[in-house]
Structures are given as C-alpha cells and as structure tokens.
FITI-306407 format. One record per residue (C-alpha): x negated, y, z negated; residue in one letter. Coordinates in steps of 0.2 Angstrom, whole numbers, padded with zeros to 4 digits, always signed. Layout:
BEGIN
XYZA;...
This chain:
BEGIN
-0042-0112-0137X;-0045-0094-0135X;-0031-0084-0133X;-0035-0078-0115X;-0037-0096-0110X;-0020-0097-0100X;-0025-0115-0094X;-0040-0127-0094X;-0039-0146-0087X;-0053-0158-0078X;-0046-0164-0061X;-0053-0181-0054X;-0046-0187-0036X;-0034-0172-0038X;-0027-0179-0054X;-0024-0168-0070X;-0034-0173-0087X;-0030-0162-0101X;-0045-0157-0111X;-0045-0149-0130X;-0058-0136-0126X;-0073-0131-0115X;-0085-0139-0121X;-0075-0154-0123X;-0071-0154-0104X;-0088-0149-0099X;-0094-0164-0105X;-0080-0174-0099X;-0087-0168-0081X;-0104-0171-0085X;-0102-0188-0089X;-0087-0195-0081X;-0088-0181-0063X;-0074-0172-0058X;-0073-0156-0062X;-0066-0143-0072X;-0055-0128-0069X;-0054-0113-0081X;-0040-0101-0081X;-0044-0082-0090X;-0036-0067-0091X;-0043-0051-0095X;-0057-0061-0106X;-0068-0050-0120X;-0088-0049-0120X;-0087-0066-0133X;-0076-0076-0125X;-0084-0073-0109X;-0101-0077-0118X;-0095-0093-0122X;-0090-0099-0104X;-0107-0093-0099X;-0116-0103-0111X;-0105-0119-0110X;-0105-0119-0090X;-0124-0107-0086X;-0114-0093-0079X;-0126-0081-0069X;-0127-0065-0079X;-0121-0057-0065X;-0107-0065-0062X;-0102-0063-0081X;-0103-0046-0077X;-0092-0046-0062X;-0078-0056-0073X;-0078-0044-0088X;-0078-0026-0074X;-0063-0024-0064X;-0060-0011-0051X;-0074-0019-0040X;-0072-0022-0021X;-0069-0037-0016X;-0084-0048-0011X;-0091-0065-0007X;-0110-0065-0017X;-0122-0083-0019X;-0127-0085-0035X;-0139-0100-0036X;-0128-0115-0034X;-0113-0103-0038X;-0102-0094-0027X;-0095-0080-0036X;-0079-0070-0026X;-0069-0054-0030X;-0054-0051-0024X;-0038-0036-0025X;-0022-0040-0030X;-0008-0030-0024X;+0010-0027-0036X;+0024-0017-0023X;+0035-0009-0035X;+0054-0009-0028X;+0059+0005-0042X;+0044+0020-0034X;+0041+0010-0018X;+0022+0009-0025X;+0009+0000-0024X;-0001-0004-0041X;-0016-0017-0039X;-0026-0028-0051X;-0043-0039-0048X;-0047-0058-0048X;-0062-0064-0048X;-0067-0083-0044X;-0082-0092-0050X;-0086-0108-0040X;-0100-0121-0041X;-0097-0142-0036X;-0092-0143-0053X;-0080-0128-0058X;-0070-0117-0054X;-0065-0100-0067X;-0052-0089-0062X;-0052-0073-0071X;-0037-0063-0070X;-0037-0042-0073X;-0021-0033-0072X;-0006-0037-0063X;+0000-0049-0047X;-0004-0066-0043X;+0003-0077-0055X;-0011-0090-0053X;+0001-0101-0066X;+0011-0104-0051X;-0005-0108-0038X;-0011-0118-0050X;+0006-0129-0053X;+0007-0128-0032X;-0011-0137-0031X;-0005-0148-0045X;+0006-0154-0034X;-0005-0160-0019X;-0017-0171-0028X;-0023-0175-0009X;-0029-0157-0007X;-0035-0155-0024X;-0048-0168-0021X;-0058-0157-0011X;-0065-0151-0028X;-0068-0132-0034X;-0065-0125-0017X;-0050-0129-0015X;-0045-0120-0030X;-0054-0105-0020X;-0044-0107-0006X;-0025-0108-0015X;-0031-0092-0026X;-0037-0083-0009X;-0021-0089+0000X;-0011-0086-0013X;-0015-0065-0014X;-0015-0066+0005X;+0004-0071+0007X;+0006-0056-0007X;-0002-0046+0008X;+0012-0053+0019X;+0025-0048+0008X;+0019-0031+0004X;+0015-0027+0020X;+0032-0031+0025X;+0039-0019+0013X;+0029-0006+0018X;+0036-0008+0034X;+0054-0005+0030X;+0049+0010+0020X;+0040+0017+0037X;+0053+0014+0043X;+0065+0022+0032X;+0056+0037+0031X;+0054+0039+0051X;+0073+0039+0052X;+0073+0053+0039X;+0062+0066+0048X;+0071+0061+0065X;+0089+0063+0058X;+0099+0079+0060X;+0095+0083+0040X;+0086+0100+0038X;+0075+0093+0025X;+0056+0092+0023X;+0047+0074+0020X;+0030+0079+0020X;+0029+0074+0002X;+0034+0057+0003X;+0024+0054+0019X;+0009+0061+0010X;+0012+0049-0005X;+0014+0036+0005X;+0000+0036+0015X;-0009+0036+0000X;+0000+0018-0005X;-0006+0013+0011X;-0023+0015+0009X;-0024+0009-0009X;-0016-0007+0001X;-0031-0004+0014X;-0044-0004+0001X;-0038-0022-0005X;-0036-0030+0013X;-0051-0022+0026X;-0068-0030+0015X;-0057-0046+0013X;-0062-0051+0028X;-0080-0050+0029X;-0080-0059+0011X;-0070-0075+0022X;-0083-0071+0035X;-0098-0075+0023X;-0089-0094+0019X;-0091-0099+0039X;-0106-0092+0040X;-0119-0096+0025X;-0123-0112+0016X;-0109-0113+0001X;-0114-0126-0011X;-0102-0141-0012X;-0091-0134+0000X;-0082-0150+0009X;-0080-0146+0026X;-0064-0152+0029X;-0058-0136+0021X;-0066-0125+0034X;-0052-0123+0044X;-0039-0119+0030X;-0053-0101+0025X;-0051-0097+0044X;-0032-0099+0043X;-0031-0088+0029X;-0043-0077+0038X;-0033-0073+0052X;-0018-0069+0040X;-0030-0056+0032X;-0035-0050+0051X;-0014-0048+0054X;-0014-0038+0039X;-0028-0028+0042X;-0023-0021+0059X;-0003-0019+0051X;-0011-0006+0039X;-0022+0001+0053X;-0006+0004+0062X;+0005+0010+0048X;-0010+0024+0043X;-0008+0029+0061X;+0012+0028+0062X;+0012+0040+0046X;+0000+0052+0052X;+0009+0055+0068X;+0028+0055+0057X;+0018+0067+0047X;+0014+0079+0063X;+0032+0075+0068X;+0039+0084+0050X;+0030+0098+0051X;+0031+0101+0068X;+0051+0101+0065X;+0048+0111+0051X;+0042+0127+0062X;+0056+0121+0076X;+0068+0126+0061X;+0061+0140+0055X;+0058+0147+0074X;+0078+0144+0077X;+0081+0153+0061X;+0068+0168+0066X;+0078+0167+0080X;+0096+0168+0072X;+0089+0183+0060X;+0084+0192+0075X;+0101+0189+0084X;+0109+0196+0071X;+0098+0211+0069X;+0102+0214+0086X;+0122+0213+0086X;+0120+0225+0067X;+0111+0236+0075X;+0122+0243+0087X;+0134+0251+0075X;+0120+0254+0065X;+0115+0265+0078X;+0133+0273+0083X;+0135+0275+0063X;+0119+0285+0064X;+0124+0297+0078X;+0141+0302+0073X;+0133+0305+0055X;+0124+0318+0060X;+0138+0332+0058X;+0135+0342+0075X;+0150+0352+0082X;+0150+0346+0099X;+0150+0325+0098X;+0159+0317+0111X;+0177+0312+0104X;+0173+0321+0088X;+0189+0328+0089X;+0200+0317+0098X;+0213+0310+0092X;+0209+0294+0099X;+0192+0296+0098X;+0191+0282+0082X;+0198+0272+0091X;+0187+0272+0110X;+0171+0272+0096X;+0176+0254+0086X;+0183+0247+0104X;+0166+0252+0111X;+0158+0245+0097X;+0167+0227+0098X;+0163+0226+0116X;+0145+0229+0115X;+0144+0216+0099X;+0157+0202+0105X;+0145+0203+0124X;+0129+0203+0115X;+0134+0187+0104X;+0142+0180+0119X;+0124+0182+0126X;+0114+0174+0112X;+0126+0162+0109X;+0123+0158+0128X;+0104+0160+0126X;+0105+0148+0109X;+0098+0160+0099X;+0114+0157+0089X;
C-alpha cells in the first residue's frame, strides 16, 4: 500500500473486509457489492492518479483532494458527490486556532477521505463507525456523515474554548489593572474569524444534501445531516456573537485607556497647580527690590513658608476633593 493509505477496507451490511490493495478491493466491490472506503493523507499527484484511475475520479475532484486551503463546499460530480470541509486544531499553549482541510469523495460505491494538515483524526471516526455495523450499512454516506459530525463536535469544543478565553480577557480589561489588552483582543478576534471561515459556508454545503438529488443517498440518513446542521447553525451564531462581544471589549479597552490617561492629565495638572504657587512666591522675592513686604523682618521666613503650606495643603485638599488627585 502506498504509504499515505492510512486505511483501506470493503464494508458489506456494515461488516469490515480487509483488502490487500485498491484494485483488489475495487473489484471485490464490483463483483461481490458493498463498498469501499479509502483513507489518504496528504496524497502526491501519483498516488492520487492511481485512485482516479482504479475508482473514475472526476478530474475535478482529483483536483480538490491534491489543493488544500479551499472553502468548504458540497459540489455534484456525475454520480459523485465530492465535499470540502475545515478542520479546526485549538492550541492550549498560544490559545490559537490552526486549521487543516478534508475533503470526502462519495459515490453508492465509495467513499475517500483525504486528510491535509492537522485535526480530525478520522482513525478514530473510522474505528467509531466500525463499531455500529447497523449504521454503517447505510453505505458511503454514512461515512460522510461520521466525518462531517466528527469536525462538527471539534466545532463544539473549540467554540467552548474560545468562550473561556473571552471570558478571561473581559475580566482583564474590566479589572482594577492599569494595563492595555488591545493586543490580545485584536489577535484574538483574528482566531475568531479564522474559526468563522471554517463554520459560516458549512452550512449551506449541509444545505445542498436536503435540497438536490444525492446519488445513493438512503434516506433514513436525512435526519442525522439536519442534526449535524443545527449544531453547525449553534456554532455559527456563537462566533457571530463572540466577533461582536470582542469588538465591543475592544471599544471598552480603549475607552479606559483615555479614562486613564485623562485622570493622569488630570493629576499632572493638579500638581502643576499646588508647584506653582511657590513657584510664583520664589519668583517675587527673587527679584531683589528694597522694599518687599517682610524682606526684612525677622519673622518674615517664616509668615512666607506658613503662607505658602496653606495655600498648597487647601489647594490639594481641594483637588483631592475634586478627584483630580
């Protein structure tokens, strides 16, 4: 098998028939029914060739498997139904959000998973699936569905964890702290609409399964695409909100940013004011005239300083009053 082939096995009534390779098990389908389900990651020009050639790929779709870095999409190709979808990797460590891509080919006889990048471990989903030979028998499209609801409960999660991290960063600008946050609220604002970007076309791709004629598509599994719809739609309107939330936390930081630098302002000028009334007296009495009151008393030091402590200490007391200080 080539060495991006993480898995490849023919499913009858939902049971589990190892095969040696494609061909092999393309023919096991062809004669025997059942079908197939191809498991790829990250696949070169060749080995993609060869799953086009054994299984008549669309060229199109070959395309789609080999580009990541697509939006997500439901398109009909012939009797195939080819599907892009983002997956979403939250990163505790920088509280980021990296994302990777899989695309699904479907047809009443396959199903290939290609896998670029990170999240989503479809070993797992596959092994889940494995497990519920009664749901497997719906054929390819049930394969569709685990993967779909499989990146949709990722959604779930990271949504969740973006939540906390709102959270946190709401009680930061709203503590007593004198810092700024605007950095981290722009940076994650930008983590939420990466995540937005994965989530909002999702739903009109689900849309396009109710709505046109999929090939081979047993109806029974209707209802479990609008389930996984209306978890994509509760994620949708969550990043919705939390775009909103950060743009008004963001407002809220800057607006206490001038708040504190208006109470400084203030405090400068307070202080200005007190300095300069012995700024003033210091001024006078420098000026080296004959004839300054109390120049030559002997307590005239002293009436000058107590003068000056009185006017200072009753224009503190009056800021301080004021809240300027």
């Amino acid at each position: 098998m080539p060495r991006v082939i993480r898995d490849l096995a023919v499913y009858r009534h939902g049971i589990r028939h190892d095969v040696s390779d494609l061909a092999h098990a393309w023919r096991s389908v062809v004669d025997d029914g059942g079908f197939l389900w191809l498991g790829l990651v990250e696949p070169t020009d060749s080995e993609m060739a060869e799953a086009a050639h054994v299984l008549g790929l669309h060229p199109l779709s070959v395309e789609d498997a080999l580009h990541a870095h697509q939006r997500p999409k439901l398109e009909r190709l012939g009797d195939t139904l080819v599907c892009v979808f983002k997956t979403v990797f939250y990163d505790d460590a920088t509280s980021g959000i990296e994302t990777g891509e899989v695309i699904v080919v479907c047809s009443p006889r396959f199903a290939v998973t290609v896998r670029h990048g990170i999240g989503a471990q479809l070993a797992d989903t596959r092994a889940g699936l494995e497990a519920r030979p009664e749901f497997l028998a719906h054929g390819p499209y049930a394969v569709l569905h685990a993967v779909l609801d499989t990146i949709v409960d990722d959604y779930v999660v990271i949504a969740g964890e973006l939540e906390q991290d709102i959270a946190e960063i709401e009680h930061r600008v709203f503590s007593d702290d004198a810092t700024s946050d605007a950095e981290d609220i722009y940076l994650l604002k930008r983590e939420v609409i990466e995540f937005r970007r994965a989530v909002k076309p999702l739903g009109q791709a689900i849309d396009a399964i109710f709505t046109g004629d999929v090939p081979g598509l047993d109806p029974a599994l209707v209802p479990f695409f609008r389930d996984v719809d209306d978890h994509v739609e509760r994620v949708a309107d969550m990043v919705d909100g939390f775009d909103e939330l950060l743009t008004g936390v963001l407002q809220a930081d800057l607006a206490q940013i001038q708040v504190r630098q208006n109470a400084d302002m203030r405090r400068i000028t307070a202080w200005v004011g007190i300095a300069a009334v012995p700024t003033m007296v210091a001024g006078v009495y420098g000026m080296n005239f004959d004839h300054m009151p109390e120049l030559h008393s002997r307590y005239g030091y002293a009436v000058v300083m107590g003068a000056l402590l009185f006017t200072c200490s009753m224009l503190w007391r009056r800021f301080r009053k004021a809240g300027w200080l």
